[in-house]
C-alpha positions in Angstrom: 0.0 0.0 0.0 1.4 3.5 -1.2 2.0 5.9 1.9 0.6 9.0 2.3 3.2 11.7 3.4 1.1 14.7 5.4 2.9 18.0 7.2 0.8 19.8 9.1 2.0 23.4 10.1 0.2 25.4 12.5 1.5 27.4 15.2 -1.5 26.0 17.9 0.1 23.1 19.3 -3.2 21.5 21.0 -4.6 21.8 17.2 -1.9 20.7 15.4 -0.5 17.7 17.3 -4.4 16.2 17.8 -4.8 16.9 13.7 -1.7 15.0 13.6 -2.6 12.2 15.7 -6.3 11.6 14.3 -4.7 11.3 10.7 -1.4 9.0 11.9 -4.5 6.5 12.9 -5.1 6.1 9.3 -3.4 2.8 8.0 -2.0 4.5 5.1 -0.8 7.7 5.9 2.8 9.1 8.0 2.2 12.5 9.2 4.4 15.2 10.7 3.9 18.7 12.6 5.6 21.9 12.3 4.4 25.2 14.5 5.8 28.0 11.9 6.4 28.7 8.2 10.1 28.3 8.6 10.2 25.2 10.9 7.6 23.5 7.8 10.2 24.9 5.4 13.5 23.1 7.1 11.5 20.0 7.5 10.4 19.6 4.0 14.1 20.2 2.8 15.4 17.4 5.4 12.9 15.0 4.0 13.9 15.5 0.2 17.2 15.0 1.5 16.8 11.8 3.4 14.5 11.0 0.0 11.5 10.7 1.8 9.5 13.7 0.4 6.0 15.0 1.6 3.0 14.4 -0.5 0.3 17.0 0.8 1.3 19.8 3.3 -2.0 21.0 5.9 -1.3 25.1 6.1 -3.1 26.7 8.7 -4.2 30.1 7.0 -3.7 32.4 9.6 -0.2 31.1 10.5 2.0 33.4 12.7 -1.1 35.7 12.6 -3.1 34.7 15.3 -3.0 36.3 18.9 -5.5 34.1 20.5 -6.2 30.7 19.8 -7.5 27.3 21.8 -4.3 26.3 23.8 -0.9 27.8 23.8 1.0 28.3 20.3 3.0 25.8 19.1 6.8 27.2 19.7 7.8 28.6 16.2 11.3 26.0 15.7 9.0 23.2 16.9 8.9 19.6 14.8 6.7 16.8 15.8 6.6 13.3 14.3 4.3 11.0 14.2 3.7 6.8 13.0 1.4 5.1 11.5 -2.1 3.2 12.7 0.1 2.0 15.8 0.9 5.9 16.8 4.6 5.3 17.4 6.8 8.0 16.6 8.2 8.2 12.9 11.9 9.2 13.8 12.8 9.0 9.7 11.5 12.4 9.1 13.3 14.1 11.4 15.5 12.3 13.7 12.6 12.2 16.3 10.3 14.5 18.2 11.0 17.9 18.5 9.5 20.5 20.7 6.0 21.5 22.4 5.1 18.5 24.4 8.4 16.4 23.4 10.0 18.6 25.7 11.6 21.1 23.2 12.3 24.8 23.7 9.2 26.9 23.8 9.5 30.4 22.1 6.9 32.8 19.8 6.0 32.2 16.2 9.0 33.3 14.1 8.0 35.3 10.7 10.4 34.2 8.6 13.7 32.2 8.8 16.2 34.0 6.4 14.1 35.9 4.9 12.0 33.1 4.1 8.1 32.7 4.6 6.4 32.3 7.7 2.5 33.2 7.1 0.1 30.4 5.5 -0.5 31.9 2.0 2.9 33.0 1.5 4.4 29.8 2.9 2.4 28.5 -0.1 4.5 30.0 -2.7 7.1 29.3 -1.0 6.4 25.5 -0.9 5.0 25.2 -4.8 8.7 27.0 -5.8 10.8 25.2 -3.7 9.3 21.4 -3.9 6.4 21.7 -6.8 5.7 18.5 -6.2 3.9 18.7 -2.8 -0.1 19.5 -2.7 -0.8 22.2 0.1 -4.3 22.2 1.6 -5.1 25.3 3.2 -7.3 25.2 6.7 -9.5 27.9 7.5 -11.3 29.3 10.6 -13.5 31.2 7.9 -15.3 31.1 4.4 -12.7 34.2 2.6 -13.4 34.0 -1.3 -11.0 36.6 -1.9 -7.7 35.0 0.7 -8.8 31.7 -0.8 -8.4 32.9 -4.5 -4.5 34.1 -3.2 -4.2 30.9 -2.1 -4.8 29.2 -5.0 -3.1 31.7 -7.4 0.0 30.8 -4.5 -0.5 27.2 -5.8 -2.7 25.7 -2.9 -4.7 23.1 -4.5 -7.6 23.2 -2.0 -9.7 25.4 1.0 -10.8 23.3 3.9 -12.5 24.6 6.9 -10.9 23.5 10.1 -13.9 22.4 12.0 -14.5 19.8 8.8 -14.6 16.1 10.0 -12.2 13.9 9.0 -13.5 12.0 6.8 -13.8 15.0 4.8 -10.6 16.0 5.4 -9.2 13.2 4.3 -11.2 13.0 1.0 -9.6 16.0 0.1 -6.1 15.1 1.0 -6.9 11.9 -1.7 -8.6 13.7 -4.5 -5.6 17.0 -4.2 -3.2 13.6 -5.3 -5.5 12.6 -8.0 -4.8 16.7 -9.4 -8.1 17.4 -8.1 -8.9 21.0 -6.8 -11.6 21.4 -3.6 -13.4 24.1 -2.4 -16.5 24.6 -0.3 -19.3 24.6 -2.9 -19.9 28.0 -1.0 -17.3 29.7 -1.8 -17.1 28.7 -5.7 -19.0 31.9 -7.0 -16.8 34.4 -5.2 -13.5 32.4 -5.8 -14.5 32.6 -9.6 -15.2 36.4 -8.8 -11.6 37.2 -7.8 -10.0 35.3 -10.3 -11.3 36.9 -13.2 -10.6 40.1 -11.1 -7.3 39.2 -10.8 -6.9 38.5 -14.0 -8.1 41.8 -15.4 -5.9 43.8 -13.0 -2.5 41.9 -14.0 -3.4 42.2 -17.7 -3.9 45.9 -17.4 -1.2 46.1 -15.2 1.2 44.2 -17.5 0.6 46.7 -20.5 1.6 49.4 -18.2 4.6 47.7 -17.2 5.8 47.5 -20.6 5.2 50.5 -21.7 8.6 51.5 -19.4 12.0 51.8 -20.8 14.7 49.2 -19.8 16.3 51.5 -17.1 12.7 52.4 -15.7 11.9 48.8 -15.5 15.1 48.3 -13.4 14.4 51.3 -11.1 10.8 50.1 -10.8 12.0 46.6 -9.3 14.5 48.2 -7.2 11.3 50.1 -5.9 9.8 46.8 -5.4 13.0 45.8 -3.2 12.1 48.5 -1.1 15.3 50.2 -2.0 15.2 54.2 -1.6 16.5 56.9 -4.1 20.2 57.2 -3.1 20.3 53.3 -2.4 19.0 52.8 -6.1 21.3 55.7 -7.4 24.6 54.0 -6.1 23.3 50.4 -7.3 22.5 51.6 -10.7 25.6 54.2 -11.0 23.0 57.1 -11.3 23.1 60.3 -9.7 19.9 60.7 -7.3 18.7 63.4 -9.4 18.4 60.9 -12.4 16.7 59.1 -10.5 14.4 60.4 -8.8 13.6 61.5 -12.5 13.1 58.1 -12.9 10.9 57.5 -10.5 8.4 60.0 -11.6 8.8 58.8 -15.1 7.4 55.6 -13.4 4.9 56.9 -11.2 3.8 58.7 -14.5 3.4 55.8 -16.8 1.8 53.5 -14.6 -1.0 56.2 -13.6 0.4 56.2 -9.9 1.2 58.9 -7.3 2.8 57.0 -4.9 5.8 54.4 -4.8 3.4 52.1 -2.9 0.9 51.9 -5.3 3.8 51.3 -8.1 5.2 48.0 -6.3 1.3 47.0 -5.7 1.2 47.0 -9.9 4.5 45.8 -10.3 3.4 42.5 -8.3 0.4 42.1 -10.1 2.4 42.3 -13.7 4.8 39.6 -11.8 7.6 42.2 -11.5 10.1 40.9 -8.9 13.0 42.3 -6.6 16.4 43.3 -7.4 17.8 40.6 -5.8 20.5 41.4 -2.7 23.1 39.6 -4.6 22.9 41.3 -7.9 20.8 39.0 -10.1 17.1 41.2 -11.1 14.5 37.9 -10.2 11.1 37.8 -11.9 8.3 35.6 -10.7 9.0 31.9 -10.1 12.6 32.5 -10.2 13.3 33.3 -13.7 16.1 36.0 -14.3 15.4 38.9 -16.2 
């Protein structure tokens, strides 16, 4: 019988580790717990390494968000494995239990490790670049059409309320394998809604992107670093005065009067960073 290999990540421990344990009693499926975008992150990279990849990863979708919650958060560097049907611990994963009630250091839900995401619909992204391979499931305290349209433009390949039973659950941890995407049936109509909204916006956002010159382009994703005039002028070899000219030119072509609004159009046209290192990154990795 083919295993099923489930992460849950969600920074409630009492929620996460009972998840965990209700789905371990399933004959075919291994499951794992991580309290924080980054922990979920270092686990999935150790499993491709020790060549035991997850298949579906459980994101809660207010991860590293919530202030209140039922029992105390799940400490942000925390790991917890779990076995099969007979509920001993699977030590493969990560070398054993980690954290929370295996007697781990207890801390606050870290936002990002490296630089790297910590909230649920960004951890998303982060998953479908890094290991493409793995479904995510997205768990929700609340019906959102417009956060579960992110989600799924992130990569997610379903929306599950967390109160759902587990039989449910678990029919939508099968059919995500079979390429299948779920959603509440009440939440189809206004999913659909922000799609096509979302579509519309990049498109027009796009023509207005490329109406820019080459060195405005670059500017404008410096802007979308968050880098500031005199930090673009000494990356680019400018003088401020250039450009802040620049700048306006942007502002200008993309309809704009703030820098703010810019990157918010740049992100929708799928205009990336300068990247710290040197190398301009477009969405999904690709250079420019």
């Amino acid at each position: 019988m083919a295993r099923i290999r489930v992460l849950v990540v969600d920074d409630h421990r009492i929620f996460a580790e009972s998840l965990a344990a209700a789905l371990a009693a399933e004959q075919d499926v291994d499951v794992a717990a991580a309290g924080s975008g980054p922990a979920a992150l270092r686990c999935l990279e150790r499993a491709a390494a020790e060549g035991r990849r997850f298949d579906i990863l459980l994101v809660d979708a207010d991860l590293g968000t919530a202030a209140d919650g039922v029992g105390p958060p799940f400490p942000a560097s925390a790991e917890s494995a779990y076995g099969g049907a007979n509920g001993t611990p699977h030590t493969g994963i990560h070398g054993g239990p980690y954290g929370g009630a295996h007697g781990g250091p207890h801390g606050g839900p870290a936002r990002a490790v490296n630089g790297r995401a910590a909230d649920g619909i960004s951890l998303v992204g982060a998953v479908r670049s890094a290991q493409p391979g793995v479904r995510t499931v997205v768990l929700a305290e609340r019906d959102d059409p417009r956060r579960a349209a992110a989600a799924l433009q992130a990569g997610a390949s379903g929306w599950v309320a967390k109160d759902c039973s587990l039989v449910r659950l678990l029919a939508v941890i099968r059919g995500v394998l079979r390429d299948e995407t779920h959603l509440p049936p009440a939440l189809l109509t206004g999913v659909l809604r922000e799609l096509t909204a979302a579509r519309k916006h990049r498109t027009e956002s796009e023509r207005l992107v490329e109406s820019l010159t080459p060195r405005e382009r670059e500017v404008l994703r410096c802007m979308v670093a968050g880098l500031g005039r005199k930090a673009v002028a000494e990356r680019l070899f400018l003088s401020p005065h250039t450009v802040r000219t620049h700048m306006q030119n942007v502002l200008g072509k993309l309809g704009v009067h703030s820098t703010l609004a810019a990157v918010a159009l740049a992100r929708r046209a799928g205009v990336g960073p300068v990247d710290l290192a040197g190398e301009i990154v477009e969405r999904g990795g690709q250079l420019a």
